[in-house]
TORPA-4810 file (N, C-alpha, C, O; in nm, 3 decimals):
<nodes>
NODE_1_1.609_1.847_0.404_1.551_1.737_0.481_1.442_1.793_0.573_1.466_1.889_0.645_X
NODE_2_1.292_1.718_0.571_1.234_1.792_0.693_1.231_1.711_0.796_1.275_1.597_0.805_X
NODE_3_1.163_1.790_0.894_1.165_1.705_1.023_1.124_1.577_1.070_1.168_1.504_1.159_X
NODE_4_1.041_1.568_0.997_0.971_1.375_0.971_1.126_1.266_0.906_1.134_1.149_0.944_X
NODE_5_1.194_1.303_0.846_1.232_1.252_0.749_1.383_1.193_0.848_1.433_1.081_0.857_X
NODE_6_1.432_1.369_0.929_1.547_1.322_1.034_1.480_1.250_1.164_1.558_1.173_1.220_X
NODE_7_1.354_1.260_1.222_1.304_1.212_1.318_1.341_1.047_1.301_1.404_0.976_1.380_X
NODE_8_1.278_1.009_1.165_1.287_0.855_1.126_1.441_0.825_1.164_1.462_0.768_1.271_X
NODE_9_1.566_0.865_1.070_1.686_0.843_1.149_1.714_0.842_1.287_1.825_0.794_1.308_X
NODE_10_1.647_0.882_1.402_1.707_0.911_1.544_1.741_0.761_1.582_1.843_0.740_1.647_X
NODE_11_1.622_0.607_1.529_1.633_0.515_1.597_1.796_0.433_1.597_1.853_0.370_1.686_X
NODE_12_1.841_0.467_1.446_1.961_0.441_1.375_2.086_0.509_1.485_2.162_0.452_1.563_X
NODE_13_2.067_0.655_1.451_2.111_0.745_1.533_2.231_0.662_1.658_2.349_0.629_1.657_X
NODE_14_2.104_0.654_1.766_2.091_0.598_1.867_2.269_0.447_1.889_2.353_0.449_1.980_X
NODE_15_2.263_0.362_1.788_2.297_0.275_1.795_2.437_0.233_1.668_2.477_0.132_1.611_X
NODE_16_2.476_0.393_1.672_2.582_0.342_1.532_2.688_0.426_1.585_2.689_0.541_1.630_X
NODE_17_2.814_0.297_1.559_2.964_0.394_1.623_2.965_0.509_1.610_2.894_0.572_1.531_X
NODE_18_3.073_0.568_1.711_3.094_0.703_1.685_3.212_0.766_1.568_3.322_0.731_1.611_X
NODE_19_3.228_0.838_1.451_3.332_0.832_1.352_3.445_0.894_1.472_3.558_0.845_1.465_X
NODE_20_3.419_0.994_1.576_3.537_1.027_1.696_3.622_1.118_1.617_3.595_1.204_1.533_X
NODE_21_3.752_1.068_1.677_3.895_1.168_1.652_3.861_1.167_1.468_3.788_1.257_1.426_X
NODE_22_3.892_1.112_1.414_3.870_1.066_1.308_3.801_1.203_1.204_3.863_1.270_1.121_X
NODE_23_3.690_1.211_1.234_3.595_1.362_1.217_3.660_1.451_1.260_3.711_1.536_1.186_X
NODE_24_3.672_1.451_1.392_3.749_1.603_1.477_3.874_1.643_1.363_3.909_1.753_1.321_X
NODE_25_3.900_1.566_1.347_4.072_1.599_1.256_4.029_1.704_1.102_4.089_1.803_1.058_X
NODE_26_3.898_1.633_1.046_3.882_1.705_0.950_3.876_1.837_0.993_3.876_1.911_0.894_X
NODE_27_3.872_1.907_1.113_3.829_2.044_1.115_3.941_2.082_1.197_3.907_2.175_1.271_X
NODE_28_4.090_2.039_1.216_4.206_2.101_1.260_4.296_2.138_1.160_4.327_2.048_1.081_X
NODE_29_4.349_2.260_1.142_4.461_2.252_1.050_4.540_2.158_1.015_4.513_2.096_1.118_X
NODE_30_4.631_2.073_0.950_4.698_1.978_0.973_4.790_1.989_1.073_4.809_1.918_1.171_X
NODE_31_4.882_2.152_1.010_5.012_2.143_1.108_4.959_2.138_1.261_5.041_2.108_1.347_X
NODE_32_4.837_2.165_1.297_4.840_2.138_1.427_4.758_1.992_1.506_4.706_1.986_1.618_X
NODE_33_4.772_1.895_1.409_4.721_1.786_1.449_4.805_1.763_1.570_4.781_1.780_1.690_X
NODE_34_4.922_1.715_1.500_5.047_1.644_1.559_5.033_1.694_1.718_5.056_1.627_1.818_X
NODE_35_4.983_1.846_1.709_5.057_1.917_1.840_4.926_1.922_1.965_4.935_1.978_2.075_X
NODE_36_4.804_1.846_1.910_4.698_1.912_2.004_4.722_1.846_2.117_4.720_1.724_2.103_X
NODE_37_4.745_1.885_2.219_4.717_1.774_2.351_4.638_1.695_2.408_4.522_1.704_2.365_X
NODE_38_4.653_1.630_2.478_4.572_1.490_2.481_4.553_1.538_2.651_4.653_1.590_2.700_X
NODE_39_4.442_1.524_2.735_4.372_1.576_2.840_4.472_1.507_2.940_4.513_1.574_3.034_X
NODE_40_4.518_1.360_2.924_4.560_1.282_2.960_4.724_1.378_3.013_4.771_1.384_3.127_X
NODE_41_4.776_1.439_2.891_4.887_1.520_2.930_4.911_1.630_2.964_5.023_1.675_2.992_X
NODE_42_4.789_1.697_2.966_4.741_1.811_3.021_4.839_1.843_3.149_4.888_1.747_3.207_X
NODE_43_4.868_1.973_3.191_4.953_2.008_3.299_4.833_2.047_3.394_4.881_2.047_3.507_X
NODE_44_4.748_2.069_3.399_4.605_2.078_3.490_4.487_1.923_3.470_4.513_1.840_3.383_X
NODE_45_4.357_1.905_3.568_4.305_1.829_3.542_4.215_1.901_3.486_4.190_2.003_3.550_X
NODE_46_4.121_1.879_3.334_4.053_1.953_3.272_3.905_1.987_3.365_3.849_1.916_3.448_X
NODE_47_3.878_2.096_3.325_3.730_2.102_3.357_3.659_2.060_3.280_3.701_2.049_3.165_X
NODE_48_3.528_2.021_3.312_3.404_1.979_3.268_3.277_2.069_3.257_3.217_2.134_3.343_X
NODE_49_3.253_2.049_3.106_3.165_2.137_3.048_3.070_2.005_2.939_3.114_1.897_2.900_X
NODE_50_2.920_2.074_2.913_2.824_1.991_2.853_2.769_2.099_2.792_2.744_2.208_2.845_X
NODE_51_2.733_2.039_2.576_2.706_2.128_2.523_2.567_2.011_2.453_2.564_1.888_2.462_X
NODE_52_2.467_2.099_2.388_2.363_2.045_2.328_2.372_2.048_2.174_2.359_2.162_2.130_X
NODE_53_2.388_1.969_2.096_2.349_1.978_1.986_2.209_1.972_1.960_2.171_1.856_1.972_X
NODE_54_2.075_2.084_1.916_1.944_2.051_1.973_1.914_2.102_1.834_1.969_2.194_1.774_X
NODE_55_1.756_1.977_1.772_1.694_2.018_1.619_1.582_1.979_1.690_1.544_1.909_1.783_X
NODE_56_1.530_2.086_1.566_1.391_2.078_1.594_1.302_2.133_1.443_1.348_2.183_1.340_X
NODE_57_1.171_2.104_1.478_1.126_2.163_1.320_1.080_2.320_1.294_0.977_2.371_1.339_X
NODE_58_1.148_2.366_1.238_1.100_2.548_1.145_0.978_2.550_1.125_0.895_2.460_1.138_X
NODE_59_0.962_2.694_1.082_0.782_2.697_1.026_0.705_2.631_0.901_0.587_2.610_0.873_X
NODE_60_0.864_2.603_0.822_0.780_2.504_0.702_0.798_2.361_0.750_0.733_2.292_0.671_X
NODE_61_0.860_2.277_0.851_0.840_2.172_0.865_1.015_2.132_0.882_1.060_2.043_0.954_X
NODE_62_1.083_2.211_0.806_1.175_2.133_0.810_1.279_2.125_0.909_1.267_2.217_0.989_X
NODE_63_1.364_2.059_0.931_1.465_2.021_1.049_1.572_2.154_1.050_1.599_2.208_0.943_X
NODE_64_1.615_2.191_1.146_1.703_2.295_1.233_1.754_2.226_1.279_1.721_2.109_1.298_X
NODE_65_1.889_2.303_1.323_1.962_2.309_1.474_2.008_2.457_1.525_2.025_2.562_1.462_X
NODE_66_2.019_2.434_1.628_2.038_2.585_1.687_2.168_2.579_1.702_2.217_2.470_1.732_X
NODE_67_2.266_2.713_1.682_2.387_2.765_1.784_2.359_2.880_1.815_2.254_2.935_1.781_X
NODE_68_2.441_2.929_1.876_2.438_3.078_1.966_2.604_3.152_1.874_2.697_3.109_1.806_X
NODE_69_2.569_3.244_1.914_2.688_3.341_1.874_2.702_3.390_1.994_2.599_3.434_2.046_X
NODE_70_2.837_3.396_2.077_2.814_3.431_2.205_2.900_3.586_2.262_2.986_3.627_2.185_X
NODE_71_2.883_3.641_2.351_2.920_3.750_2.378_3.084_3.799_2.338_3.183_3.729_2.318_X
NODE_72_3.069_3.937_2.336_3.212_3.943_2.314_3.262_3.968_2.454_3.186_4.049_2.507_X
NODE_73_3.376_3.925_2.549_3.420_3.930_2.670_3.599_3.920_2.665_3.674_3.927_2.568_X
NODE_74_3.621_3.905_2.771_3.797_3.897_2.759_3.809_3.698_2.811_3.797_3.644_2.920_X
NODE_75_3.829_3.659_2.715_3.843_3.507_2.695_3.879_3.450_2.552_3.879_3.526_2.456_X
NODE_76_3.912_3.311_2.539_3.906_3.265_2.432_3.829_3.203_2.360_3.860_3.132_2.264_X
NODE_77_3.687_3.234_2.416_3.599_3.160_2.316_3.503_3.304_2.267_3.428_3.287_2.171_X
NODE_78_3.504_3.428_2.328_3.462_3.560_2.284_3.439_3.581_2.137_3.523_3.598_2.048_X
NODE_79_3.282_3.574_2.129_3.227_3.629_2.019_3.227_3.523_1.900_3.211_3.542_1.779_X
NODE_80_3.250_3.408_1.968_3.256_3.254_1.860_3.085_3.182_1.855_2.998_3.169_1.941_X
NODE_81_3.092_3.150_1.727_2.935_3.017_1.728_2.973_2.867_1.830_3.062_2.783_1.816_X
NODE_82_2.913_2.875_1.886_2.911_2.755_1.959_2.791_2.695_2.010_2.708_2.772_1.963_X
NODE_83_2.747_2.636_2.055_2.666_2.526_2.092_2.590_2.578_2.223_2.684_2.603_2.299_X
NODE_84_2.493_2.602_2.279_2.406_2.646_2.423_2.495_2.513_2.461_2.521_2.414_2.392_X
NODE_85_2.526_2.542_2.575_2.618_2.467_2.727_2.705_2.521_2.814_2.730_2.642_2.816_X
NODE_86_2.757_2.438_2.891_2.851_2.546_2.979_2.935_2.481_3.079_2.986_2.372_3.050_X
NODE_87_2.952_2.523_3.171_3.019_2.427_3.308_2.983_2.373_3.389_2.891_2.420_3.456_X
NODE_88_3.030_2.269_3.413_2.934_2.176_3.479_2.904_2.220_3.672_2.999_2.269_3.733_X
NODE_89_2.806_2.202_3.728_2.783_2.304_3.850_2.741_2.177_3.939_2.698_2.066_3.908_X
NODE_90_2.772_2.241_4.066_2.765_2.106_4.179_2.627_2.075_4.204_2.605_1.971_4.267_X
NODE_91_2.517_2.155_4.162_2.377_2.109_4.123_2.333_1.990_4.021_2.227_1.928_4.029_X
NODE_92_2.448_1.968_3.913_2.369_1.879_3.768_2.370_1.753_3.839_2.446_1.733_3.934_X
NODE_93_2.298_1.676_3.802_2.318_1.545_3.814_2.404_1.458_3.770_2.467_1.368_3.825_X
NODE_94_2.398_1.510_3.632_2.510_1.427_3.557_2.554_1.539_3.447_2.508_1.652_3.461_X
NODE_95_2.637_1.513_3.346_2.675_1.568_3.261_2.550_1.608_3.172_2.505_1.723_3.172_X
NODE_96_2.502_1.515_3.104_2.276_1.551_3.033_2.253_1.651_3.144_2.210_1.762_3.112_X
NODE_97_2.269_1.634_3.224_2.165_1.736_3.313_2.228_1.861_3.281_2.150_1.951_3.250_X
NODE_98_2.355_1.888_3.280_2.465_2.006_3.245_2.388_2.081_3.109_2.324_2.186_3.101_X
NODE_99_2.426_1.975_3.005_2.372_2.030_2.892_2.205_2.135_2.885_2.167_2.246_2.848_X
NODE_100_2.159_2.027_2.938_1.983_2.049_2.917_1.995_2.199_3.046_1.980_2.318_3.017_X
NODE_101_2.015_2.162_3.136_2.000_2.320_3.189_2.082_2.429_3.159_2.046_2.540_3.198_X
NODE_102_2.193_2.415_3.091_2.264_2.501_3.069_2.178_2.601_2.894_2.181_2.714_2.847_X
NODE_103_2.127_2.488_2.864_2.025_2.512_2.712_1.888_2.600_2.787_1.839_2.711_2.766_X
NODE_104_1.858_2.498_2.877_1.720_2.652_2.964_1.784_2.775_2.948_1.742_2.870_2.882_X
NODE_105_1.924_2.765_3.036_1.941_2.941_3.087_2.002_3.016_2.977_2.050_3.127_2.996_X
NODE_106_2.002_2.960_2.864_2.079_3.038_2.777_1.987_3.071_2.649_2.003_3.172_2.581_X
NODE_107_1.865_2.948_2.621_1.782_2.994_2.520_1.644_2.940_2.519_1.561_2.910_2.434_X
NODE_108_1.659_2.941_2.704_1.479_2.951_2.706_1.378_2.829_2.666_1.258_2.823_2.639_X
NODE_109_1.530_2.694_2.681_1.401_2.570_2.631_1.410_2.520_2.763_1.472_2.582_2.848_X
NODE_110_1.363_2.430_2.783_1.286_2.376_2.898_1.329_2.262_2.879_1.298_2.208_2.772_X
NODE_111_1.440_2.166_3.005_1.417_2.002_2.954_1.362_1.945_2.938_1.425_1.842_2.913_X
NODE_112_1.220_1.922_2.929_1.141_1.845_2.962_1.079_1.878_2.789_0.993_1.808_2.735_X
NODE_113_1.128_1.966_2.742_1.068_1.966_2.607_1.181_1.883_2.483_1.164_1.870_2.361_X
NODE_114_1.292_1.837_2.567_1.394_1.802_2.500_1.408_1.664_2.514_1.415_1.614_2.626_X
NODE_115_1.412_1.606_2.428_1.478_1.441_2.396_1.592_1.409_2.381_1.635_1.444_2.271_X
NODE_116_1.693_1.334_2.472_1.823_1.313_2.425_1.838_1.243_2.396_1.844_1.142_2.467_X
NODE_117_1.865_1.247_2.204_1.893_1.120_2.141_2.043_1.036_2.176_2.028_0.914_2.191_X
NODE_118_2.147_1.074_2.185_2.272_0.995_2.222_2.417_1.122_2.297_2.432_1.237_2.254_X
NODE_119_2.476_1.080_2.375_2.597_1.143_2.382_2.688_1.117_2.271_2.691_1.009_2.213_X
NODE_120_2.772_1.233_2.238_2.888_1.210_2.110_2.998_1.196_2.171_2.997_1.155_2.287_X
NODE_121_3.131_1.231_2.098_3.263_1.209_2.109_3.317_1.302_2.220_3.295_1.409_2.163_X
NODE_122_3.361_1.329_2.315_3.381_1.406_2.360_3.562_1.523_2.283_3.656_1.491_2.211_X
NODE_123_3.532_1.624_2.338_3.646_1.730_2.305_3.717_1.783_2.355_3.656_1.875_2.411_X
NODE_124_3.846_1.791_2.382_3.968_1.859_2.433_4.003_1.992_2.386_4.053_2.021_2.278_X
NODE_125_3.959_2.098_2.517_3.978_2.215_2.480_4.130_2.312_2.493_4.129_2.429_2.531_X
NODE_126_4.191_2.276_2.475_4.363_2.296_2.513_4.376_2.482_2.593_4.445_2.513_2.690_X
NODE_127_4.301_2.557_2.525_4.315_2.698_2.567_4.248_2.718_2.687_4.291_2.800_2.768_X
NODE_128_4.171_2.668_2.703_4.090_2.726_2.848_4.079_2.571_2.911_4.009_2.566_3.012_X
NODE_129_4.145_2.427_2.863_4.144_2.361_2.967_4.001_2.269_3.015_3.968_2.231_3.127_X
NODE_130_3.932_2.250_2.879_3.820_2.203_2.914_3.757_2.124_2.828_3.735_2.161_2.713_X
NODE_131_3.717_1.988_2.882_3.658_1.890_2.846_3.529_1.884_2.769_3.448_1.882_2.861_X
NODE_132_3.467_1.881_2.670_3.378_1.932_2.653_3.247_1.825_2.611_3.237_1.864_2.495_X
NODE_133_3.169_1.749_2.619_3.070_1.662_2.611_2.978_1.705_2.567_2.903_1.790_2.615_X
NODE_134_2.970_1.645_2.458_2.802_1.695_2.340_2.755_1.605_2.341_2.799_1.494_2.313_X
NODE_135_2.623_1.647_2.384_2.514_1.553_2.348_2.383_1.585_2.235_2.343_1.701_2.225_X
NODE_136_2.329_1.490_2.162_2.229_1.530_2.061_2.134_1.503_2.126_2.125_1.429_2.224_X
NODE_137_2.016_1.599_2.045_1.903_1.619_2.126_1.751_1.670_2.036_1.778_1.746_1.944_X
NODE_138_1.644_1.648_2.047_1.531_1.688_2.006_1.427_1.771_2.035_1.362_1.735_2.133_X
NODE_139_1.405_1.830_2.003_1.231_1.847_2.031_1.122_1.847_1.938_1.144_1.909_1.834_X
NODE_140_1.028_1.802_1.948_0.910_1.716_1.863_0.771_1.853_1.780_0.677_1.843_1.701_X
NODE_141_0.847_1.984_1.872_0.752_2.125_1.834_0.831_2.208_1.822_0.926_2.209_1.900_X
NODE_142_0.822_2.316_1.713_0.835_2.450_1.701_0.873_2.541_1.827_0.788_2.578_1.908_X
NODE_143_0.986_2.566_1.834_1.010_2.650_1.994_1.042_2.770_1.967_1.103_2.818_1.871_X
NODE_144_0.971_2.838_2.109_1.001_3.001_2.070_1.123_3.017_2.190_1.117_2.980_2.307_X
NODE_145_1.211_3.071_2.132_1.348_3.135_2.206_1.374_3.210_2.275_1.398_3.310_2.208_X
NODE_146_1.392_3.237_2.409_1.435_3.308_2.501_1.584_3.348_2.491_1.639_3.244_2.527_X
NODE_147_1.659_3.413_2.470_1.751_3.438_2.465_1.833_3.548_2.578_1.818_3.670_2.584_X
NODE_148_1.935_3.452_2.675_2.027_3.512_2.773_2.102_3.608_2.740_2.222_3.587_2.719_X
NODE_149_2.050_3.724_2.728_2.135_3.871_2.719_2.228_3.869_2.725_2.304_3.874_2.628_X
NODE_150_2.270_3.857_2.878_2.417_3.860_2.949_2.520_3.731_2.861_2.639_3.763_2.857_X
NODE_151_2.502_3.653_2.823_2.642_3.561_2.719_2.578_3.541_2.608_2.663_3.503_2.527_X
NODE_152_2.437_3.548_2.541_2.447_3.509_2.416_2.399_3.616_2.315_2.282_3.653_2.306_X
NODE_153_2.508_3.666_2.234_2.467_3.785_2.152_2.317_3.765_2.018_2.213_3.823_1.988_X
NODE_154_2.380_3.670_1.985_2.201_3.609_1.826_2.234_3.424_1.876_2.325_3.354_1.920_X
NODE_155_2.080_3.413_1.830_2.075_3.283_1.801_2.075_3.261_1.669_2.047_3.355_1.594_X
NODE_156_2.109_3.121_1.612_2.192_3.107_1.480_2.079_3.000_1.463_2.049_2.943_1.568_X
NODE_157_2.008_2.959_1.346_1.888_2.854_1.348_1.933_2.830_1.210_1.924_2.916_1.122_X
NODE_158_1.982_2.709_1.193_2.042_2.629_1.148_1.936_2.536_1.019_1.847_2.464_1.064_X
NODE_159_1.951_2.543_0.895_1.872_2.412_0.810_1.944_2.316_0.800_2.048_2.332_0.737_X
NODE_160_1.923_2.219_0.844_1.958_2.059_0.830_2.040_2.051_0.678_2.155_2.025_0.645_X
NODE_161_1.914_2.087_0.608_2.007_2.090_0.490_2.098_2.181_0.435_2.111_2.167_0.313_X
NODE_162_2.155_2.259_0.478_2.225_2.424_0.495_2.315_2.296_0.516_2.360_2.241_0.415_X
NODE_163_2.344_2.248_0.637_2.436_2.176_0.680_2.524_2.071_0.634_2.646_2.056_0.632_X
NODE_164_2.436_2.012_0.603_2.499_1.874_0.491_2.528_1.891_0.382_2.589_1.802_0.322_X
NODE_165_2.496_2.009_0.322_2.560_2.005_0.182_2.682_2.031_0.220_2.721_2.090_0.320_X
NODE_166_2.770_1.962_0.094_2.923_1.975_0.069_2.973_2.097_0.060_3.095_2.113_0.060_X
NODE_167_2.877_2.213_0.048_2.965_2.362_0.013_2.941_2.439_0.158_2.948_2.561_0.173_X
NODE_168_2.913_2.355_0.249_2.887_2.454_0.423_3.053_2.399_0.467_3.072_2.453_0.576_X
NODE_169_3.163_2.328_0.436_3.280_2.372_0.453_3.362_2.448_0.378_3.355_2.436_0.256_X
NODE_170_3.451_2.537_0.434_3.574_2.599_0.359_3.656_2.630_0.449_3.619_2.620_0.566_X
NODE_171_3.800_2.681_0.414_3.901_2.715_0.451_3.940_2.877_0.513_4.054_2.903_0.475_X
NODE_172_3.903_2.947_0.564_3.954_3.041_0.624_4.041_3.080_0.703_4.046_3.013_0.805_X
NODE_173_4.141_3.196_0.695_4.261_3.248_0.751_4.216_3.300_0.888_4.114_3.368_0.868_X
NODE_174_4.249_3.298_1.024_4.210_3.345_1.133_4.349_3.355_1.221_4.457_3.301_1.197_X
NODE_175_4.318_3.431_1.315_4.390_3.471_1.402_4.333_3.364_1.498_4.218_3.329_1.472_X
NODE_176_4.390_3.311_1.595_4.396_3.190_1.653_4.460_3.182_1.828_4.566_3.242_1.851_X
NODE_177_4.416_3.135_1.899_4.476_3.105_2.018_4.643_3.060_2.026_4.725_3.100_2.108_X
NODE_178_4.667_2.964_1.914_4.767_2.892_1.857_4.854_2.941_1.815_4.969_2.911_1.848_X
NODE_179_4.815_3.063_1.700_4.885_3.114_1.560_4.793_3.160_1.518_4.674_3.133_1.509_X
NODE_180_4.892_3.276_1.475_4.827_3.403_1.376_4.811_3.408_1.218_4.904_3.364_1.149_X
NODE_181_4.701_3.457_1.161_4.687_3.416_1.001_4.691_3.293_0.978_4.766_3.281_0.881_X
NODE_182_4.641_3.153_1.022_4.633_3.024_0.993_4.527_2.992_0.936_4.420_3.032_0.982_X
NODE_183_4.529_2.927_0.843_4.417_2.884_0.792_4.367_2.743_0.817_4.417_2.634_0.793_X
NODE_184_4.291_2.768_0.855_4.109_2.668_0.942_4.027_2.627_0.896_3.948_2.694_0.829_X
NODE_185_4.015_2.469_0.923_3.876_2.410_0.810_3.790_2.510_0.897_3.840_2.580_0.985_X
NODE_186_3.648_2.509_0.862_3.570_2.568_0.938_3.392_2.538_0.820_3.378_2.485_0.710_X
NODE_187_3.298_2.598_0.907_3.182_2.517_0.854_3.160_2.679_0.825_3.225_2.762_0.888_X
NODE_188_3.037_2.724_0.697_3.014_2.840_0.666_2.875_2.805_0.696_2.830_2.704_0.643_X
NODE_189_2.796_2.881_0.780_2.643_2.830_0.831_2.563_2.993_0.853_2.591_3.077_0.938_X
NODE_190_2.449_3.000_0.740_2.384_3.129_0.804_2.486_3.251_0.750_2.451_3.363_0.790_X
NODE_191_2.585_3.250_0.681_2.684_3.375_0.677_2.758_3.364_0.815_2.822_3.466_0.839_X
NODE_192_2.766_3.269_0.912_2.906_3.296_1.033_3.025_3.151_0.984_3.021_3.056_0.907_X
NODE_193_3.110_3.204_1.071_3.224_3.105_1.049_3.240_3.048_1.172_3.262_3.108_1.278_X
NODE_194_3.223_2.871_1.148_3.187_2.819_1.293_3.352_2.692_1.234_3.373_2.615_1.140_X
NODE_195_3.453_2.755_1.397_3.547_2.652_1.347_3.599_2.612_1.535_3.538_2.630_1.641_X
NODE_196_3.692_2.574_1.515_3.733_2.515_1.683_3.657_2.397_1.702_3.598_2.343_1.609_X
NODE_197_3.654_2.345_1.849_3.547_2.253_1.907_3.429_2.242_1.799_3.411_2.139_1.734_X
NODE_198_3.372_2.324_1.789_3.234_2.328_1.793_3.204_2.288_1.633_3.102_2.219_1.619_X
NODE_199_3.272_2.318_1.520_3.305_2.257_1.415_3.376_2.120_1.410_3.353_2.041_1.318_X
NODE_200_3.467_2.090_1.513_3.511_1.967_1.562_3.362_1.859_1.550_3.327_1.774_1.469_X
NODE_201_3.306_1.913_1.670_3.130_1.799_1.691_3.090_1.819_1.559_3.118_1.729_1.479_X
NODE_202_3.044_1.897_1.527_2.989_1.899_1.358_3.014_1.842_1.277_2.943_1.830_1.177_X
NODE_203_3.111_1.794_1.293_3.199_1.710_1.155_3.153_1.585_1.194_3.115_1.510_1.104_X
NODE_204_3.148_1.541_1.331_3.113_1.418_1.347_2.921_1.382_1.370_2.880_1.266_1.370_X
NODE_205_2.826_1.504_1.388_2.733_1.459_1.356_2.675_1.439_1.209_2.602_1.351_1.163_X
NODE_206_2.770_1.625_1.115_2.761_1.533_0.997_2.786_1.427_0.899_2.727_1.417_0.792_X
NODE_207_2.914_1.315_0.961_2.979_1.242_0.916_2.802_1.112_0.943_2.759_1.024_0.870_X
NODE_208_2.762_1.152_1.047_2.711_1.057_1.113_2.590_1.058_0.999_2.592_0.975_0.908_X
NODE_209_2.472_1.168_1.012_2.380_1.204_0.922_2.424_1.150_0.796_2.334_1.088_0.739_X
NODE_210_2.504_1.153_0.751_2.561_1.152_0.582_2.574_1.020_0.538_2.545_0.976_0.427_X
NODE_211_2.625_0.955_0.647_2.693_0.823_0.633_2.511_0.738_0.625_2.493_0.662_0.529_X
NODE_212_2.411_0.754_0.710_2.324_0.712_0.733_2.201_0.729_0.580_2.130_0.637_0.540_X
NODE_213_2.204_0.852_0.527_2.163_0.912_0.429_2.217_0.837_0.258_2.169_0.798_0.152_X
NODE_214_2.349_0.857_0.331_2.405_0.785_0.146_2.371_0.620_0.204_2.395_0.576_0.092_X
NODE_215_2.351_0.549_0.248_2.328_0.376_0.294_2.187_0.367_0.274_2.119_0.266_0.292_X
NODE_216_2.138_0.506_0.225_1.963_0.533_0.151_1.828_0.423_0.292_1.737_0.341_0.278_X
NODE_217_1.912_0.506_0.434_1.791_0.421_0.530_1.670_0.477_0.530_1.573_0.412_0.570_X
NODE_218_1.656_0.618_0.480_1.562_0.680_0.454_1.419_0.654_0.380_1.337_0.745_0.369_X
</nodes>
């Protein structure tokens, strides 16, 4: 798909339910559907965190998205693909504001170069306790990347169509916050294995893209 082609979808985008839990599920093991917790029952009140789902167009034209591969540290999200965002700071305005600056300090875009097409489903992070709010997002030019040393190890630049095809999921065995040796839907993108949260949102922007694509609005 190139970038003209997803640009035309954003207006659609914009104004069509969210698929929600629904998506998220495709990318949990089963046995641990039943068991994920609900924020609501949480034994803490979650924190708040804002992540960007952000495309933009490559050098031949066509549509991207970015993730980060992020540092290795002593935590549970160490050395995972995930999304530029972070925690929300008594500076943001709102949660968008979270995202979009948290996307400056981590890979060097600028809000003001960014369009936010819609907020998504939000995500329950059970291990570290945190709420997590994605929002989709644009930019209309070719961006060159700054990349935050200190938490983000590579940036991951993503083809639209890499993405949507049917063979960017599979099943892999991982060692887990949860359980050990379990096997994990997970998305195969670029040669990394992107599963948790962040494959969670994925499922539901590509449910979203796909659903819009096969209804031939294009």
């Amino acid at each position: 798909m190139n970038f003209e082609e997803f640009r035309n979808l954003i207006p659609k985008i914009k104004n069509l339910p969210l698929p929600g839990i629904e998506s998220h599920h495709k990318m949990i093991p089963p046995e641990r559907i039943g068991n994920i917790r609900r924020p609501e029952n949480a034994s803490k009140t979650p924190r708040e965190a804002a992540v960007l789902n952000l495309f933009y167009p490559g050098e031949d034209k066509d549509a991207r998205m970015l993730l980060i591969l992020r540092k290795t540290y002593r935590g549970v999200h160490s050395n995972q693909v995930g999304f530029p965002g972070g925690k929300v700071e008594v500076e943001d305005r709102d949660l968008e504001d979270t995202a979009l600056r948290e996307t400056h300090e981590e890979v060097g875009v600028a809000p003001e170069k960014v369009t936010i097409i819609r907020s998504l489903s939000e995500v329950y992070i059970p291990p570290s306790n945190f709420m997590v709010y994605p929002y989709m997002g644009y930019a209309e030019e070719k961006l060159r990347f700054v990349r935050q040393e200190s938490e983000v190890e590579r940036l991951i630049e993503v083809r639209l169509e890499e993405f949507l095809s049917d063979q960017s999921m599979f099943y892999q065995r991982l060692d887990t916050s949860y359980a050990n040796d379990i096997e994990v839907p997970a998305f195969r993108l670029n040669q990394y294995t992107v599963w948790g949260a962040t494959a969670m949102i994925l499922s539901e922007v590509k449910e979203i893209i796909k659903n819009l694509n096969s209804s031939q609005i294009l």
